[in-house]
C-alpha positions in Angstrom: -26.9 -16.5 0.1 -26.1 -19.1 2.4 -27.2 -18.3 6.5 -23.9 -17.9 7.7 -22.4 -15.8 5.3 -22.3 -12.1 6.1 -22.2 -9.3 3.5 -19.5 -7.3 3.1 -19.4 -4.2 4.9 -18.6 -0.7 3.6 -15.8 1.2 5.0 -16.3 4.5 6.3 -15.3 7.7 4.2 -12.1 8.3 6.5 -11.0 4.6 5.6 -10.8 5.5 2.3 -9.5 8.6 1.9 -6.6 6.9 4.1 -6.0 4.9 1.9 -6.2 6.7 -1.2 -2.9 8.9 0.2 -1.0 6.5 1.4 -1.4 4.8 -2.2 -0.3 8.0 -3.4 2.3 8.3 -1.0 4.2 5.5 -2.1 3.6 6.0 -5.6 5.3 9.3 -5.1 8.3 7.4 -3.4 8.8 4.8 -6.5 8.6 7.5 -9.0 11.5 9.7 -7.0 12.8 6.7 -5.8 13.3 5.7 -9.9 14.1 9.2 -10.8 17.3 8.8 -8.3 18.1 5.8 -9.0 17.8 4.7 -5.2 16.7 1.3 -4.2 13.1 0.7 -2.0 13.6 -0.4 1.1 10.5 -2.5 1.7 9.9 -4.6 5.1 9.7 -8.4 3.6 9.2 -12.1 5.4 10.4 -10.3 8.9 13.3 -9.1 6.7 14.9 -5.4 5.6 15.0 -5.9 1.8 16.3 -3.2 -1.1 13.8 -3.9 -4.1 16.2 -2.4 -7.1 15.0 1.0 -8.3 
């Protein structure tokens, strides 16, 4: 390992349970969002997009 590279750190337990639902959460939100037939609306480039269901 080169001197000025730093290892990754490890995030804490919180961090990752965060994340873990809000993965799930929008998984959740495709699926009904498919089931509906409803577009996504997804924040894109500084723009409001629909991504088709």
């Amino acid at each position: 390992m080169k001197s000025n590279e730093r290892k990754a750190t490890k995030a804490p337990t919180f961090v990752l349970r965060a994340e873990r639902a809000l993965h799930r959460a929008a998984h959740n939100v495709r699926v009904q969002n498919r089931a509906l037939g409803l577009p996504v609306i997804v924040w894109q480039d500084g723009k409001v997009v629909e991504k088709p269901a």
